[in-house]
C-alpha positions as CSV (number, residue, x, y, z in Angstrom):
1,X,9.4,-16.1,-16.6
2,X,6.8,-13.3,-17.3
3,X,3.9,-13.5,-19.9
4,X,4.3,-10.7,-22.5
5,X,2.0,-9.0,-24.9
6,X,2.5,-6.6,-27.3
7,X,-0.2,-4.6,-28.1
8,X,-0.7,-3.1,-31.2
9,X,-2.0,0.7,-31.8
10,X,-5.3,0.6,-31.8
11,X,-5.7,-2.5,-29.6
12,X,-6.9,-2.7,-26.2
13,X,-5.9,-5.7,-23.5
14,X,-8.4,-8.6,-23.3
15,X,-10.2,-8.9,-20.3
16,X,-9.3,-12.4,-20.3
17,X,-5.6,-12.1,-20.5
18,X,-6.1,-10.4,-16.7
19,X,-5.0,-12.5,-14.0
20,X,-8.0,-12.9,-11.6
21,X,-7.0,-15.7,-9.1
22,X,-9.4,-14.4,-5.9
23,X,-12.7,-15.5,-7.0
24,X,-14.1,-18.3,-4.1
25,X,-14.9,-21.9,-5.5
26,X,-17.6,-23.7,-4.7
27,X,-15.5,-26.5,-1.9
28,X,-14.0,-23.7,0.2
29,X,-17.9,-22.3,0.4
30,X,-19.1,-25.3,1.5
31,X,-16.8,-25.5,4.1
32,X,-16.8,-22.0,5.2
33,X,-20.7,-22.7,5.5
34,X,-21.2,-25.6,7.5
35,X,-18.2,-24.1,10.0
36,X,-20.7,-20.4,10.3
37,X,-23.7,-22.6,10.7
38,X,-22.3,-24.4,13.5
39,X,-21.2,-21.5,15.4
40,X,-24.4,-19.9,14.7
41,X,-26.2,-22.7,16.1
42,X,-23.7,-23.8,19.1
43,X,-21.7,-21.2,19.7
44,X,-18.3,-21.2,21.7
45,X,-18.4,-24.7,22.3
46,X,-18.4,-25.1,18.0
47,X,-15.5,-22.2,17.9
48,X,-13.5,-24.6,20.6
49,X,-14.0,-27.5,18.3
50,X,-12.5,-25.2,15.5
51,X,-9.7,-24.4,16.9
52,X,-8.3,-27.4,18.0
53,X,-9.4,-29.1,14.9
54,X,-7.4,-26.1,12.5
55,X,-4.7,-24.7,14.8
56,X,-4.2,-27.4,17.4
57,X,-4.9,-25.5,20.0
58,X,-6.6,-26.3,23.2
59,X,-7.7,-23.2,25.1
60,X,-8.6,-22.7,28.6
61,X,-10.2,-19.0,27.3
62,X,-10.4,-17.2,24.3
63,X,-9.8,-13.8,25.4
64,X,-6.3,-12.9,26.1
65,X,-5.3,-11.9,29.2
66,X,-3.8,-8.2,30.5
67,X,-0.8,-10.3,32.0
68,X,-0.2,-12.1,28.1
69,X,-0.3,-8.7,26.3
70,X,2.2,-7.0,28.9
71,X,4.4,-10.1,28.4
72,X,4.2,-9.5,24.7
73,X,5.3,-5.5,25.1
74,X,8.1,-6.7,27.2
75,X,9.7,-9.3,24.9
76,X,9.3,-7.6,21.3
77,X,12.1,-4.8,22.2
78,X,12.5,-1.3,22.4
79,X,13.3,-0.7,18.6
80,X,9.9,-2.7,17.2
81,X,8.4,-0.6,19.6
82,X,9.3,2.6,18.8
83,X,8.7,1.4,15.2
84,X,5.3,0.3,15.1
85,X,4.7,3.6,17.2
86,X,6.1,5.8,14.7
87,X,3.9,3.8,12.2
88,X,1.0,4.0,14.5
89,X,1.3,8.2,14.8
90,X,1.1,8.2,10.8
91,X,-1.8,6.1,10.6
92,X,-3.6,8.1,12.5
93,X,-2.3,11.3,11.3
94,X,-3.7,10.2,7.8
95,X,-6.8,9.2,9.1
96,X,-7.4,12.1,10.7
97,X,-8.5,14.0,7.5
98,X,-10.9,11.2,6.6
99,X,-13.0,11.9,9.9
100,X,-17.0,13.0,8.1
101,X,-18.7,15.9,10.2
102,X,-22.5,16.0,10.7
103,X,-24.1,18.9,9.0
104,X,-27.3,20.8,9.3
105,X,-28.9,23.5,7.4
106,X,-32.5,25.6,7.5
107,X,-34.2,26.9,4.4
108,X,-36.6,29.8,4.1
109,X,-39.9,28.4,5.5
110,X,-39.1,26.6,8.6
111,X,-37.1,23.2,6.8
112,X,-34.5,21.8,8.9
113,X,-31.9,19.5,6.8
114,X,-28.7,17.6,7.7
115,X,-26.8,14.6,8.0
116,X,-26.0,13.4,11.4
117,X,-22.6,11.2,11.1
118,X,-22.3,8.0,14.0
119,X,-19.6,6.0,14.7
120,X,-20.2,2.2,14.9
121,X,-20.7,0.7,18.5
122,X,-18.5,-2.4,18.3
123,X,-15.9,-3.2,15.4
124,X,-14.4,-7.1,14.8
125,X,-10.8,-6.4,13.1
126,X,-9.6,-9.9,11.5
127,X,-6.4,-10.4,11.8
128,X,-3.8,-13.9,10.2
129,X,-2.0,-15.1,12.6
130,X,-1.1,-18.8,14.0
131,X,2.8,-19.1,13.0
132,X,2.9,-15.8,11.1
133,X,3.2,-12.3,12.1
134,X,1.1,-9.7,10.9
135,X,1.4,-6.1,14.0
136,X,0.8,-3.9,10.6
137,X,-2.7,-5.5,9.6
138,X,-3.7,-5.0,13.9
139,X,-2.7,-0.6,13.2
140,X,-4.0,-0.6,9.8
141,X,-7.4,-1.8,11.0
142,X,-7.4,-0.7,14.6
143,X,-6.4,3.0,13.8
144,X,-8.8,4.1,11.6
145,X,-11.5,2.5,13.8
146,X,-10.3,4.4,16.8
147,X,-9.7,7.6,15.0
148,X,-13.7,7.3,14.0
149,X,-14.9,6.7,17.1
150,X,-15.9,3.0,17.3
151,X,-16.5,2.3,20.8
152,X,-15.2,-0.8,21.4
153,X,-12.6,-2.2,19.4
154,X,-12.3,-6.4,19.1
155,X,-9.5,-8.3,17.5
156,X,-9.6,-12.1,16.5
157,X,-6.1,-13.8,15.9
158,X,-5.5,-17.6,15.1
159,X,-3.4,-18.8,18.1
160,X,-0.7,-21.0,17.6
161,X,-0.5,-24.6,18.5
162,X,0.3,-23.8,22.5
163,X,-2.3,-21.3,22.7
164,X,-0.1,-18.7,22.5
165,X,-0.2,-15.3,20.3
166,X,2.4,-13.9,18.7
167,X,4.4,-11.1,20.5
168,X,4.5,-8.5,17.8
169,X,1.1,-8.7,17.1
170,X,-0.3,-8.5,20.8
171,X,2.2,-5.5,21.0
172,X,0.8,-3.8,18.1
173,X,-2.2,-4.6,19.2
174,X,-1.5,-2.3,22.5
175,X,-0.2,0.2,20.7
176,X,-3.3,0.9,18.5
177,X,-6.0,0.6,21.2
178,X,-7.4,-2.8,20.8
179,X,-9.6,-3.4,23.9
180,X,-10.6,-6.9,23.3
181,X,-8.3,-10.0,21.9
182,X,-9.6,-13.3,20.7
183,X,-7.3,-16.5,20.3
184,X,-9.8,-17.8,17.3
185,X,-9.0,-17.9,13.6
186,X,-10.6,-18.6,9.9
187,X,-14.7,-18.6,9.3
188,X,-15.0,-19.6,13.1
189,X,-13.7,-16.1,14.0
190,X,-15.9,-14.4,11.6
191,X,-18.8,-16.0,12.5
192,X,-18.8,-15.7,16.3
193,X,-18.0,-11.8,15.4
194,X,-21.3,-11.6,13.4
195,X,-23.1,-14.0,15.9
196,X,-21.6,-13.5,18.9
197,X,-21.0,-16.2,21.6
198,X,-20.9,-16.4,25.1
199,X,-17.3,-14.9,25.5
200,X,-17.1,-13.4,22.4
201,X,-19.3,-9.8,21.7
202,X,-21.4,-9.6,18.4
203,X,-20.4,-6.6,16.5
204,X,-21.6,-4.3,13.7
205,X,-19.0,-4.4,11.1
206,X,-15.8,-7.0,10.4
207,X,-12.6,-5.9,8.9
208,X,-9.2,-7.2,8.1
209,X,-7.9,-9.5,5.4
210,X,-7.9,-13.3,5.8
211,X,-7.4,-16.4,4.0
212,X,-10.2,-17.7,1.7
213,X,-12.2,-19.1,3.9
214,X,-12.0,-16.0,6.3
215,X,-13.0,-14.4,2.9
216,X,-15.9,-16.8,2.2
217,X,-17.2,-16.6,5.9
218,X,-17.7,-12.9,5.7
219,X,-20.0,-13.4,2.1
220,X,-22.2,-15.9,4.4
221,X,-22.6,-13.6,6.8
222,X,-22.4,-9.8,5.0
223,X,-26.3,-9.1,6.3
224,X,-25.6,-10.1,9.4
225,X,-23.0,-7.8,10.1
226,X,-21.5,-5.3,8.1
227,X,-18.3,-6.4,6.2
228,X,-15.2,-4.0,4.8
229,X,-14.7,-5.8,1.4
230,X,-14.0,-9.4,0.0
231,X,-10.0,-9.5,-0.7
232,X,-8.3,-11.9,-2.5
233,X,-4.7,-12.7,-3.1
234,X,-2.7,-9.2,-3.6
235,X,-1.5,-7.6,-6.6
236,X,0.9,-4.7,-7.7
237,X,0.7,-3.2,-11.2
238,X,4.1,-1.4,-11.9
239,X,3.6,1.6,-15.1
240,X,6.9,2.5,-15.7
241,X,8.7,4.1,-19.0
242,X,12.3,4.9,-19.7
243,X,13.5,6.1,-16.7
244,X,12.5,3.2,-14.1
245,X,15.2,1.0,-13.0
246,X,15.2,-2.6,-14.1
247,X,16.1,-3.4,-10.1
248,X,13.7,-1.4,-8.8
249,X,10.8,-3.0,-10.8
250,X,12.0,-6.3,-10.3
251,X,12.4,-5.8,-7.0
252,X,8.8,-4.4,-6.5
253,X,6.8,-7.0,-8.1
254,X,8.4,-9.8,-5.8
255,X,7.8,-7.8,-2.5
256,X,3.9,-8.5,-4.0
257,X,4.7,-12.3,-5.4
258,X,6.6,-13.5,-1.9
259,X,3.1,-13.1,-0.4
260,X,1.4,-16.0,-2.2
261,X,1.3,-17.8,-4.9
262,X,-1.6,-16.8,-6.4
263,X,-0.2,-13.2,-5.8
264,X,-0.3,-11.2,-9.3
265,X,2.2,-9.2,-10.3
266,X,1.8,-7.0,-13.9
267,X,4.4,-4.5,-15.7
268,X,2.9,-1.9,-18.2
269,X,5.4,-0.3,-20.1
270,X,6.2,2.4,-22.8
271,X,9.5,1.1,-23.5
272,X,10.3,-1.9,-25.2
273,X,13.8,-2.7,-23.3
274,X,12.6,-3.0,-19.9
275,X,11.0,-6.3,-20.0
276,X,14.0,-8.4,-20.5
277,X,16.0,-5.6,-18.4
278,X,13.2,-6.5,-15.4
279,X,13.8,-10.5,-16.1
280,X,17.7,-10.1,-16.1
281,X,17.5,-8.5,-12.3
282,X,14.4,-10.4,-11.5
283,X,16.8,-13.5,-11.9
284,X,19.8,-12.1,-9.8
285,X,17.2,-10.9,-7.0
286,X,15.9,-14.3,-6.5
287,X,18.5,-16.3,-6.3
288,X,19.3,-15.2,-2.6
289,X,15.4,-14.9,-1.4
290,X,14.5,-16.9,0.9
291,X,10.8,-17.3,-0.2
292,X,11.9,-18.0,-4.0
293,X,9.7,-20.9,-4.2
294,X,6.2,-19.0,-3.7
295,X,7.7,-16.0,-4.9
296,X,8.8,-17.7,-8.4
297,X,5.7,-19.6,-8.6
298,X,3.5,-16.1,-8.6
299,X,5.5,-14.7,-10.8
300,X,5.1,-17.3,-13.4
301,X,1.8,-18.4,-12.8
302,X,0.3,-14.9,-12.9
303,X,3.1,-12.4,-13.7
304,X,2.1,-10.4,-16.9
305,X,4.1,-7.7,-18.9
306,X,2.2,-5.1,-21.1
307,X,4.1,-3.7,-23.7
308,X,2.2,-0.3,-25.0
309,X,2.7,1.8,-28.2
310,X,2.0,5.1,-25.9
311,X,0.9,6.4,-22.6
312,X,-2.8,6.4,-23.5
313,X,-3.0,2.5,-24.7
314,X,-0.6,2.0,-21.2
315,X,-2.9,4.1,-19.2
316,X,-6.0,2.5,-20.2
317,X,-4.6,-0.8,-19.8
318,X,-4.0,-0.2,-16.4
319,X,-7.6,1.1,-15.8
320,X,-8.6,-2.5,-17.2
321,X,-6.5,-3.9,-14.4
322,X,-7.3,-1.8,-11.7
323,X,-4.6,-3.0,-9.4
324,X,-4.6,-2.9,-5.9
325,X,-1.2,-1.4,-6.0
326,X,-0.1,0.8,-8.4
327,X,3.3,2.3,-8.9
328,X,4.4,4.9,-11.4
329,X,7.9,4.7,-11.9
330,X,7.8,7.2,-14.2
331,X,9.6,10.4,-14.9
332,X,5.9,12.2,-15.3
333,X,4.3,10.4,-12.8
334,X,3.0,13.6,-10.8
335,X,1.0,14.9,-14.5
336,X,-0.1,11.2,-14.9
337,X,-1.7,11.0,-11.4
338,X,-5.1,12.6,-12.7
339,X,-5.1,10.7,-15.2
340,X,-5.7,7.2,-13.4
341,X,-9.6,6.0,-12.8
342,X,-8.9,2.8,-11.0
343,X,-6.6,1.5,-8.2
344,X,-6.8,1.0,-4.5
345,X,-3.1,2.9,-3.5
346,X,-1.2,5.1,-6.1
347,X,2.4,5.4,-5.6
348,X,4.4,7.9,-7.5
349,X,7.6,8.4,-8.0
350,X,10.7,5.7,-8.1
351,X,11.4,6.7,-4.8
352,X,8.1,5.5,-3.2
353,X,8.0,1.3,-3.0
354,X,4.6,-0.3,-2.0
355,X,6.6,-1.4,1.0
356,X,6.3,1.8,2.1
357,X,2.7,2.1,2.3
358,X,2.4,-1.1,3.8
359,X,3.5,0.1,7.1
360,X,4.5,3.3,7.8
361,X,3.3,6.0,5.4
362,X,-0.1,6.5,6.8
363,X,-3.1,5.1,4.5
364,X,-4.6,1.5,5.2
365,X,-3.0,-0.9,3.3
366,X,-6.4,-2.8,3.6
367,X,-7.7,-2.5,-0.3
368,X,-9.7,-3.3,-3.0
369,X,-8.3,-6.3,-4.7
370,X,-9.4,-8.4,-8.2
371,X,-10.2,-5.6,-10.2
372,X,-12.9,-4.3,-7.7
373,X,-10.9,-0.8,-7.8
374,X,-13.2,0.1,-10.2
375,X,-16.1,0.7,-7.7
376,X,-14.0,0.0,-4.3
377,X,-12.0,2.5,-1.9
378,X,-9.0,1.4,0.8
379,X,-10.2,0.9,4.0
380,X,-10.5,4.3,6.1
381,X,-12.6,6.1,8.7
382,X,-16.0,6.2,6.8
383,X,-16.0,2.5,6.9
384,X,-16.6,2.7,11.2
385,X,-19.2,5.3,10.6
386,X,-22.5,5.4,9.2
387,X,-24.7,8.7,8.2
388,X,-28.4,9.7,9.1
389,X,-30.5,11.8,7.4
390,X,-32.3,14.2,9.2
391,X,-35.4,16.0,8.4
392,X,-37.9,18.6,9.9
393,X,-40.6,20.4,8.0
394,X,-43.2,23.2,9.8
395,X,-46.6,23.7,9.0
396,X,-45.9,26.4,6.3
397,X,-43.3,24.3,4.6
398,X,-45.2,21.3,4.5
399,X,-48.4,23.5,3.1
400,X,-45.6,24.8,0.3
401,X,-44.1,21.1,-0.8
402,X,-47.1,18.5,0.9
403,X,-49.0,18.7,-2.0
404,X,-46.4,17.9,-4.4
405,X,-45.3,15.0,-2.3
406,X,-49.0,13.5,-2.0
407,X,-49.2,14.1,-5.8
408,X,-46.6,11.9,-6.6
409,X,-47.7,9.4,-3.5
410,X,-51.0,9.6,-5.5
411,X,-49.2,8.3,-9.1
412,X,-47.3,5.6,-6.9
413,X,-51.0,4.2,-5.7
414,X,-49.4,4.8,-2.2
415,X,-52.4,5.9,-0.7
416,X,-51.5,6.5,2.9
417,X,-48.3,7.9,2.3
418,X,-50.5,10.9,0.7
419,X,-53.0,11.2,3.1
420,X,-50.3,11.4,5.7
421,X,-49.5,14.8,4.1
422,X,-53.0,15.9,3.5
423,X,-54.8,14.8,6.6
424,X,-51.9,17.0,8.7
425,X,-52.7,19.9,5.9
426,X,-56.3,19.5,6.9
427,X,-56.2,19.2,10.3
428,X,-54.2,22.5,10.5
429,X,-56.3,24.3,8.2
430,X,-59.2,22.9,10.9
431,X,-57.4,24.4,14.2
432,X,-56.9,27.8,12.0
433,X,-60.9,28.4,11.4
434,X,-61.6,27.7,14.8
435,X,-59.3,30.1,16.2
């Protein structure tokens, strides 16, 4: 079912042989277009039209009502509840030692430095909804922002058919804080969060993962309004050697194909065995889950097995990758962990599924998908802030450093930037002989 290559000593992995199924074609950005340019130019009444046309809903108001959350709470049960709040607590336990701290310092001559750290004003968390249930996308998006600062907090949800949302999600959705709850969905959603409408407030950043066209409508707008990052379909990269257990691997990379089908799922391995050891359970796992269709079809249309002559070649191979997920089920995976440049999460140990940091571990499992962990981070609590520099010079520090600013004004042809330093330096020197 999985692709295999052997690689040779010596060899590196083609770029090319990586799956890379997120990139946006040219039809769904077409469509995401004209849907933002109609709710940039009619708002609400454009998101309505939306609505019905993609959920079938027909909505008396977007926002959700106090009485529909409290309905939500009350039917979802004591023991989701107490889950999503334990899940909740380590969210924002985590998140807690992201939190940046302004900073100031003075140097000898009267210079005042520093970095003043904001939070954002008003955050738009994205999350899928309409038939499916997603509470653990509203606390991994809602948490952090909350834990930053953000002062107002919005959520956008597709509704389903009858205008309803569901339960668990408007639960979570209590739990974490959210102060605002939209019944909209797909590039409609996004763009009345970067536009704003006449229900709906405009914010300063969008987060949350969507469906391609919720993906496309945040490139359009990324300008606009600040975006978290542009995900596509998700991945897991399993490194294991030896010591990994066929079941456990198998297991692993369908909890990442059952998502979608364009889902990609890789193995790296040290040890020539495991492949056929991982198809063997892989084959006895499926055969009672019930999403074997879409799980089967990402596995074999972008399921790939790396056989390596050594740790390096496996090592580097997975730096080629950089997976959104990666799990080392290996029996060194503590000495490897320094050893790995790219990946959005890093789980060690054979003990330690991806599941678990999907929900209840602490970090976001908001991250950097299609290889863009080579310059990407997970979403966290410096994504609701943003920094200021801060500066403040006196007279005698900007008679010690002035000049040298003006003289490189002065090789720039920025003329006024330097007399901005010199007429000050004159006019002081001015006030000092008349006194």
């Amino acid at each position: 079912m999985l692709r295999t290559i052997i690689l040779e000593r010596g060899k590196r992995l083609a770029e090319s042989d990586i799956v890379r199924s997120g990139g946006l074609d040219a039809e769904v950005l077409g469509v995401a277009a004209r849907i933002v340019e109609a709710v940039r130019e009619r708002g609400e009444a454009a998101v309505r039209e939306y609505t019905e046309k993609f959920d079938g809903a027909v909505l008396d108001t977007l926002l959700v009502t106090p009485e529909e959350i409290d309905a939500a709470v009350a039917m979802v049960g004591r023991e989701f509840l107490d889950a999503i709040s334990f899940a909740a607590g380590a969210i924002a336990e985590y998140h807690e030692r992201q939190v940046p701290h302004s900073w100031f310092t003075t140097q000898e001559g009267g210079i005042f430095l520093g970095q003043k750290v904001t939070p954002l004003r008003r955050v738009g968390c994205y999350v899928p909804g309409g038939r499916a249930c997603y509470p653990s996308s509203v606390l991994m998006t809602a948490i952090p922002a909350r834990v930053a600062g953000v002062d107002q907090v919005v959520m956008v949800v597709p509704p389903a058919p009858d205008g309803t949302v569901n339960p668990y999600t408007l639960a979570a959705a209590a739990e974490a804080g959210v102060d605002e709850i939209y019944k909209v969905g797909g590039a409609q959603a996004v763009a009345a969060l970067a536009f704003g409408t006449e229900s709906i407030p405009r914010v300063d950043k969008i987060v949350g993962p969507g469906n391609a066209y919720v993906t496309a409508a945040k490139k359009l707008v990324m300008g606009d309004v600040g975006i978290d990052m542009l995900a596509g379909p998700s991945e897991i990269c399993v490194l294991a050697d030896d010591t990994a257990l066929p079941a456990f691997v198998a297991i692993d990379l369908m909890a990442q194909a059952e998502h979608d089908p364009r889902a990609a799922t890789y193995l790296v391995t040290t040890e020539p065995d495991l492949p056929a050891q991982v198809e063997e359970a892989l084959a006895v796992l499926l055969a009672d889950s019930p999403r074997r269709e879409v799980t089967e079809r990402a596995l074999r249309d972008n399921g790939l097995v790396v056989v390596c002559p050594d740790i390096v070649a496996a090592l580097d191979t997975v730096d080629l990758i950089a997976p959104e997920h990666l799990e080392i089920q290996m029996a060194e995976a503590f000495e490897l962990l320094g050893s790995v440049r790219n990946a959005g999460a890093i789980f060690l140990g054979h003990f330690t599924p991806e599941t678990i940091g999907d929900y209840v571990a602490g970090p976001s499992h908001v991250l950097p998908t299609g290889g863009t962990a080579r310059f990407s981070s997970p979403l966290g609590v410096e994504d609701f802030v943003k920094k200021s520099s801060v500066l403040s010079y006196s007279y005698e520090a900007l008679a010690l450093d002035g000049p040298t600013a003006a003289l490189i004004a002065d090789a720039e042809g920025l003329d006024a930037h330097a007399r901005a330093v010199r007429l000050r330096l004159a006019a002081m020197r001015e006030i000092a002989e008349e006194g």
